[in-house]
C-alpha positions in Angstrom: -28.2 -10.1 44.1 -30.9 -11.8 43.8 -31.8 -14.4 39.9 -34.2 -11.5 39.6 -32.3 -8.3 39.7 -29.7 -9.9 37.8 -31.8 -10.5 35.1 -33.0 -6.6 34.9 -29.1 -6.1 35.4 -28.6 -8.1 32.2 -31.6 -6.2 30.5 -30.8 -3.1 31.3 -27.1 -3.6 30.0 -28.4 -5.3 26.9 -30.8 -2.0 25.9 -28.2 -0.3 26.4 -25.5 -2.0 24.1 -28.4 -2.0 21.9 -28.5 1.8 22.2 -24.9 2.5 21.4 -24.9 0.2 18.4 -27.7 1.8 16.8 -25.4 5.3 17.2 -22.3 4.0 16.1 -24.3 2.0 12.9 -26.2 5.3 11.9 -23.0 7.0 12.0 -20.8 4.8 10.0 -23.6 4.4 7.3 -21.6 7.6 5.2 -18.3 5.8 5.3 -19.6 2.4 4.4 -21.1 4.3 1.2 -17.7 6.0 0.4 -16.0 3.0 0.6 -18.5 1.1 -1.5 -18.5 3.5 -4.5 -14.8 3.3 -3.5 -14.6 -0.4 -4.2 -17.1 -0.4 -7.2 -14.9 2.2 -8.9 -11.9 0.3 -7.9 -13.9 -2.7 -9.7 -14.3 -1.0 -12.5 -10.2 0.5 -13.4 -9.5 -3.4 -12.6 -12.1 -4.7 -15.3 -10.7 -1.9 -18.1 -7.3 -2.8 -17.1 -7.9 -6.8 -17.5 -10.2 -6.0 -21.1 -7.1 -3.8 -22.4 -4.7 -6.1 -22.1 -6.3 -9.3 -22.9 -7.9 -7.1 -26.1 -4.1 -6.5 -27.3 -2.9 -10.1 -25.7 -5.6 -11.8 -28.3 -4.6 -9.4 -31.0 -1.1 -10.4 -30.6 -1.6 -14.0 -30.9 -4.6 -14.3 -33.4 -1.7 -12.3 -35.6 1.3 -14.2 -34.6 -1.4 -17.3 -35.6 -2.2 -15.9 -39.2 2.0 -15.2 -39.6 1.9 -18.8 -39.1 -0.3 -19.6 -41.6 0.1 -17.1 -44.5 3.9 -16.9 -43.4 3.6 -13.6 -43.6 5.9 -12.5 -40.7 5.5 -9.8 -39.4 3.2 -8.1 -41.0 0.3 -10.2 -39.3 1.6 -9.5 -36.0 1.9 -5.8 -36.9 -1.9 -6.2 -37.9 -2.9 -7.7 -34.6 -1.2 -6.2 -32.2 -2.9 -2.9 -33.5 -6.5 -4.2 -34.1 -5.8 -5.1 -30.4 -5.0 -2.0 -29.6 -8.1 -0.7 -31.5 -10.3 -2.9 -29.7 -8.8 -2.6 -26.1 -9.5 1.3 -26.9 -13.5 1.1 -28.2 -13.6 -1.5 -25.2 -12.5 1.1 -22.4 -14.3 3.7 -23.9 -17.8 1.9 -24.1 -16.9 0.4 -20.1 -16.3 4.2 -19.2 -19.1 5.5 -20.6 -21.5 3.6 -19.6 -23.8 3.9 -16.3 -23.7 2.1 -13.4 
């Protein structure tokens, strides 16, 4: 072959390629959206999980921290652990209901 006809060779092949990556991106445009709400939603149960424990985690020690203080063992504790608690519920809550 001629520097020519190799060239067109080489065109030819590269429309080609071309052609069948335009199929195979139209068709995995779905899948790439499923997986993407997928990972967003994933995301998300990862975020509540983190806010409800730190919510109760902070809870805990800000009352451990005031048993300290007052020495009021354990009622302050008690008291944190369940504003906590509270919190890390009104926390989920809000993240769940809200839009994304």
């Amino acid at each position: 072959m001629t520097g020519r006809s190799d060239h067109e060779d080489l065109e030819r092949r590269l429309a080609r390629f071309d052609k069948k990556l335009v199929r195979s991106q139209s068709k995995a445009e779905p899948d790439d959206d499923l997986h993407a709400h997928r990972r967003r939603q994933r995301q998300r149960a990862g975020r509540m999980v983190s806010d409800f424990i730190a919510a109760i985690l902070v809870g805990a020690f800000l009352g451990y921290m005031i048993d300290r203080v007052f020495s009021l063992s354990p009622f302050g504790l008690v008291t944190g652990v369940a504003l906590g608690f509270a919190s890390a519920i009104f926390i989920i809550t809000r993240t769940a209901s809200s839009s994304e």
